[in-house]
N, C-alpha and C positions, 0 to 999 in steps of 0.2 A: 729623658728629662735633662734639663741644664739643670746648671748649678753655679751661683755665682755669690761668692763672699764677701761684702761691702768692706773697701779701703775705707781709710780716714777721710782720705780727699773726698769720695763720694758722695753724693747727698740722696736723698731720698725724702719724698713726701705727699701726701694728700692733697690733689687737687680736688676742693669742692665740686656739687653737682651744679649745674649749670645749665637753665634753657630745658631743653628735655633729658641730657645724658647726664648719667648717675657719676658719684665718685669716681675719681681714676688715680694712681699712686704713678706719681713717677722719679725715676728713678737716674739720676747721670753720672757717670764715669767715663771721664776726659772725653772721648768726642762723640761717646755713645750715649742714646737717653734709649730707655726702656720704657714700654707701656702697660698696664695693667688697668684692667675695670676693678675695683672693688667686689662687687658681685659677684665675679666671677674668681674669686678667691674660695679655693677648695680646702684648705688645713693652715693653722696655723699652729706653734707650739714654742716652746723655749727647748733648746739647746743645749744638752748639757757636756764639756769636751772637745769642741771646735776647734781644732787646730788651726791658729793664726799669729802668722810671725815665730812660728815655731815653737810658740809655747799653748796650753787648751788653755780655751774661757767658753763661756756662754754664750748663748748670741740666739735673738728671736726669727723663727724661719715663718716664712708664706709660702705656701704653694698656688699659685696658678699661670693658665696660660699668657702668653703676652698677645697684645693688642694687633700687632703688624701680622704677623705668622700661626699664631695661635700654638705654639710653641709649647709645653708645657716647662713652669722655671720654677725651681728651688730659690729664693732668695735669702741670704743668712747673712741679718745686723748683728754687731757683736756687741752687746749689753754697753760697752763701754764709749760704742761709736757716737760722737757728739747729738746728732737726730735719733736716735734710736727711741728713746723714753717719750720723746714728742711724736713721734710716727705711730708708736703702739696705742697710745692713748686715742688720734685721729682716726686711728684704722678700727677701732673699738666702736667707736661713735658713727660709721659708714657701712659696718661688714653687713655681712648676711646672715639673718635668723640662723643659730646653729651651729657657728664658730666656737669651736672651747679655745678660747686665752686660756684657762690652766693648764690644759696639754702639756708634757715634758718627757723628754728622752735622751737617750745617749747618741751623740752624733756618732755616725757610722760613717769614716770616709770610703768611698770609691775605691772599688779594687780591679784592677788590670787583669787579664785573663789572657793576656799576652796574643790575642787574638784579631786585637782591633776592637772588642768592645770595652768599656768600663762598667761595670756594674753596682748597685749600691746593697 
């Protein structure tokens, strides 16, 4: 699984459903855009300890595959990121039966095994 922490500059958002296809969140960071279905959004939860810019805060994570690859991606906004509070609320109103928004835990970063894997 990836893992990717939203900068400032990045944005992130709900695109509505459309025609026959359901919600999709997307996601860009400078020349990269990420795709995600809504639906196909497996966990979500807040964050508690994210190490960002070298000091912890919170930050809402999503799990699911992306759209291209089917990839499975950790995505982690950090409470304070300008779209964050408007992303959660959108993504509230599109998810899937069964999502717990109260979910919370302590981020656990990635540890080296010096082997060529990272593990979480």
């Amino acid at each position: 699984m990836n893992r990717y922490i939203l900068q400032p500059e990045d944005s992130i958002r709900i695109l509505p459903p459309q025609n026959d296809s359901g919600a999709a969140i997307e996601l860009f960071s400078g020349r990269s855009m990420i795709f995600f279905d809504v639906q196909a959004v497996t966990s979500v939860c807040l964050l508690h300890g994210v190490i960002i810019d070298a000091q912890r805060s919170d930050a809402f994570c999503f799990e699911a595959p992306d759209k291209l690859l089917g990839i499975l991606q950790q995505v982690l906004i950090p409470t304070e990121h300008p779209g964050a509070s408007a992303f959660q609320e959108q993504l509230k109103q599109y998810a899937p039966d069964g999502l717990d928004f109260s979910a919370e835990a302590d981020y656990l970063p990635p540890r080296c095994d010096h082997r060529g894997g990272h593990h979480v």
